[in-house]
N, C-alpha and C positions, 0 to 999 in steps of 0.2 A: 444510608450510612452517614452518621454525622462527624464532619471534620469540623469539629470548632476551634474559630483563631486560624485556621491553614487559608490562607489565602490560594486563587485559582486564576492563570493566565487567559483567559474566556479570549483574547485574541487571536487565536487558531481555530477557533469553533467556523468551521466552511465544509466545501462542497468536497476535498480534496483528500487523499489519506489521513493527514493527520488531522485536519479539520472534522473527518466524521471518527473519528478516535477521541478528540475532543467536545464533539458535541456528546455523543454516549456516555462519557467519564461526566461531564457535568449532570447529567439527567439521571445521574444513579449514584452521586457523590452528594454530598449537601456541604460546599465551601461556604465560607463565613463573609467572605470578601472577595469580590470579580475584577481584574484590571483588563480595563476595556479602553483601547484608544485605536481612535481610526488609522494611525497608522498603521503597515504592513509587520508582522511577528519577527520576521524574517530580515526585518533591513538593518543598517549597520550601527544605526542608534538603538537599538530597541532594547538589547542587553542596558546601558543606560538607562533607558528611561524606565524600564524595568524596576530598577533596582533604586531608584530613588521615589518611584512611585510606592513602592515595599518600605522603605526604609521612613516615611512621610504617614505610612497605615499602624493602624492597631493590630496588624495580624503577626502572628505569632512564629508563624512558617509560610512556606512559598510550597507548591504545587505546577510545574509547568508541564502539559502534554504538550509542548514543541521543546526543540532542540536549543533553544535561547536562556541562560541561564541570568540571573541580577548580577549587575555591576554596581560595586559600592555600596553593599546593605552587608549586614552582620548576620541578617535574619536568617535560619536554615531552609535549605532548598532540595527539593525532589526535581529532578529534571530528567524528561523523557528525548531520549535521541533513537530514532527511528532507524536511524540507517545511516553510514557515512557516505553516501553517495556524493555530496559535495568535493569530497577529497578523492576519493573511489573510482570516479568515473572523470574524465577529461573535457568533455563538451557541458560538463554541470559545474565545472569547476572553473577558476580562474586564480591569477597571487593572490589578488587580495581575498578571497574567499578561505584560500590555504591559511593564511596571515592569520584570518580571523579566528579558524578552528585553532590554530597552532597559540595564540596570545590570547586566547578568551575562553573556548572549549574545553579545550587538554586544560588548563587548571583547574577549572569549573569540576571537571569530571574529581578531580581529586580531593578539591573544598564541598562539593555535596555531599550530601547524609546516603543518598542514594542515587545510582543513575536507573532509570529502567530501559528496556529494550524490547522489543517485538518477537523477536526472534534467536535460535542458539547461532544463527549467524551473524547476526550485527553483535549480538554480545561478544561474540570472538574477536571480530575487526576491532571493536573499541575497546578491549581489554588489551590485544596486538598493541594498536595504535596509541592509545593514551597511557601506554606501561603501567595499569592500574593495576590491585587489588582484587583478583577475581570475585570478592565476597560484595564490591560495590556494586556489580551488574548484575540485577535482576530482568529475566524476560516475564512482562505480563502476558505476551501475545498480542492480538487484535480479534475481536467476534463478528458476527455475522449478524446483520440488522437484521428485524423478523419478519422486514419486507421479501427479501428472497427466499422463498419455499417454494416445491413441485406444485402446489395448487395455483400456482401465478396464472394466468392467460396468456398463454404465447402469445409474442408479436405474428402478426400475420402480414409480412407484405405482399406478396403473391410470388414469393422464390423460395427457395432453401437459399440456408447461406453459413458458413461460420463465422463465428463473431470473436471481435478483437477487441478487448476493453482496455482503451488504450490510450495513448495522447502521441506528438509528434516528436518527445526528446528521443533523441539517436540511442539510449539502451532497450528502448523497448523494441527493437530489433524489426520495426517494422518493413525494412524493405526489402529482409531476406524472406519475410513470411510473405510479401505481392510475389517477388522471385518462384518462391517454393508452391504456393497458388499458381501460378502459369505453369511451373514445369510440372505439375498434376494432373492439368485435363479436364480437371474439377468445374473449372470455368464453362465450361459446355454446358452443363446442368444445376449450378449452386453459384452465387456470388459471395465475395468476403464483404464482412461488414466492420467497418473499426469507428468508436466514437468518436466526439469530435469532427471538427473540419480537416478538409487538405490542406497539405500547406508545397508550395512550387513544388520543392526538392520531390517527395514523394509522387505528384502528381505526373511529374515529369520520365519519373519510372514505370509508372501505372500505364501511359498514353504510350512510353514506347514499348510495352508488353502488347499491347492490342486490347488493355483490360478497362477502358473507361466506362463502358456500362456494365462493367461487372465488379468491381469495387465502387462501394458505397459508404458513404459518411455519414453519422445518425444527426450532426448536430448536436448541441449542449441537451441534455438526457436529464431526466429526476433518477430518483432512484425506484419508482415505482415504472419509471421506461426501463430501466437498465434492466430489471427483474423480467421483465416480457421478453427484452431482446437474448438475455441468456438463457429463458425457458424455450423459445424457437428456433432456437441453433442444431447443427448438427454435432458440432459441438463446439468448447469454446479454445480457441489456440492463443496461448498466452507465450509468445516463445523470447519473452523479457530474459534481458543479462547481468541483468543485475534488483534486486528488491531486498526489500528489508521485512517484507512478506510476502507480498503479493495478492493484496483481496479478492481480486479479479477471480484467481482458483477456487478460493472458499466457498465467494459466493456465488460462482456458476456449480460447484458445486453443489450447493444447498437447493439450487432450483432445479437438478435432477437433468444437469447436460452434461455428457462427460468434457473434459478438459483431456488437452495437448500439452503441455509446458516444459520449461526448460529444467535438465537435471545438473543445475548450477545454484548457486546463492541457496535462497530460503525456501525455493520452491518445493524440493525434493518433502521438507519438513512440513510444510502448506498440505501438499497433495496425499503426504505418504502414500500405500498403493495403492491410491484411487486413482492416479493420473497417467495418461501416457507419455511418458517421457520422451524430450528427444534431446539432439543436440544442437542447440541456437545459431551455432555457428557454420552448420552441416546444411545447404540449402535441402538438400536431396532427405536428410533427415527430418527435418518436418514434413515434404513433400508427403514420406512414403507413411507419416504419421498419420496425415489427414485422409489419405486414400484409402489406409487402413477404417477408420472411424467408419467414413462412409459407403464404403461396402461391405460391413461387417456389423449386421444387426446382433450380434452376442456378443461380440464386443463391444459395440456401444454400450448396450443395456447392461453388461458388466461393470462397464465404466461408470454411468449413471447409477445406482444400486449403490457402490464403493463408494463415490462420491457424496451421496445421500450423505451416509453411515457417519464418512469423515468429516464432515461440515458440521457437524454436531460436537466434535471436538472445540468448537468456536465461537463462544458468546460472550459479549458484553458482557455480562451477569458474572461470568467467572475472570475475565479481565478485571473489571471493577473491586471485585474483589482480590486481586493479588494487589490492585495497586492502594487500595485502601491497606490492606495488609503493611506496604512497606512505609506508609503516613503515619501509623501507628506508631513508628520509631519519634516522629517529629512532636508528635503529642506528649510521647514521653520526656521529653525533653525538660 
């Protein structure tokens, strides 16, 4: 698809949600113009240099798949905001962080042509929050790369295990899911497995459960690891409190492992009834989720099957296309 003259923020293109939202949109967009600078997308100059790097080009319009919008350019802007978790959640947040959505964002959100969003839940928070115009938020969604499918190779480490795609911020609710693991039993015969390293705080929960050789940490992962460890799971438990999607569901979905996840945020909308719901906050409720899974070969395979079907809901190919869709406005221009 060609966008000529829309310039494309290529500083988000990484390993991380929005970073592979942004590599995907570039490899099936064709921007006229890349601003690429080694500093980080996200730091407090960036809106800045942003926008004077915009305003110094020939391009016509702006494109960003991060949440960072141009300061000080005339030029029209599409800007993707994922999720408000900065504001949302307490331990992601900080003043000056609030500061910043509150004196840069929320106007941003009203000076762009478009915002887009993920999800029908983050478009609700930032229509709530930014008292916008509900015709400004459009959701593209997020796809599924075509690395995760049922034909993957399982990992095979010599256990069963369920797996957690995950990292160490405090919404991802990781240390109710070691909790709800010990009070299963499950530990006798399956280990949990969560990406990533440990870090103390968790660790120190793990060793007083009795669970240090039964939780395991994959280390930094490709995505062709990631695809293995979700195709050899029992299944995968995502009991996150907050997402602006949640990929983890989709794509353990698509490699044919049922999923556990929370029936909060975006997930419900991620899994529809493919997933088995629980309540994040409930230890006993994941608990009785996973014991479920894995004593219950027809519900697995139900889960898995459902899963399949739903994952297909999610590709790049038709992301790409809404967001091209809403560029078309800039063009017009």
């Amino acid at each position: 698809m060609e966008h000529s003259h829309i310039a494309f923020d290529s500083r988000w293109i990484g390993q991380n949600g929005i970073g592979r939202f942004a590599t995907e949109l570039q490899v099936r967009l064709n921007f006229s113009h890349l601003f690429d600078d080694a500093s980080h997308p996200a730091s407090f100059a960036s809106s800045l240099k942003l926008g004077r790097w915009l305003a110094g080009s020939d391009a016509k319009a702006l494109y960003s798949p991060g949440f960072i919008p141009p300061s000080g350019s005339k030029v029209p802007f599409v800007f993707t905001i994922h999720d408000l978790n900065h504001i949302d959640i307490e331990h992601n947040s900080s003043r000056l962080k609030k500061l910043y959505y509150q004196c840069v964002i929320r106007p941003a959100i009203h000076q762009a042509e478009r915002v887009l969003t993920v999800s029908e839940f983050s478009r609700g928070r930032i229509i709530e929050w930014a008292d916008c115009d509900p015709e400004r938020v459009t959701v593209v969604g997020n796809g599924v790369s075509n690395i995760f499918h049922a034909d993957v190779a399982p990992m095979q480490p010599g256990y069963a295990y369920f797996f957690c795609c995950s990292n160490r911020k405090g919404h991802k609710n990781e240390k109710r899911l070691v909790q709800a693991f010990s009070q299963s039993g499950l530990y006798r015969d399956s280990k949990l497995v969560f990406t990533g390293s440990t870090d103390v705080e968790l660790q120190r929960l793990i060793d007083r459960k009795g669970l240090a050789g039964q939780v395991v940490f994959t280390g930094r992962v490709s995505e062709t690891q990631l695809a293995a460890w979700y195709r050899g799971a029992i299944a995968t438990v995502f009991p996150s409190l907050y997402e602006g999607f949640g990929l983890p569901v989709a794509e353990s979905m698509a490699c044919g492992t049922p999923v556990i996840t929370s029936a909060i945020s975006s997930m419900p909308e991620v899994g529809g009834n493919a997933a088995l719901y629980i309540d994040p906050r409930d230890i006993e409720s994941i608990s009785m989720a996973m014991i479920a899974v894995a004593g219950n070969s027809e519900l697995s395979s139900s889960l898995a099957a459902k899963g399949m079907q739903q994952a297909r809901n999610f590709t790049w190919d038709k992301t790409a296309n809404l967001v091209s869709a809403a560029l078309h406005r800039l063009q017009a221009r």
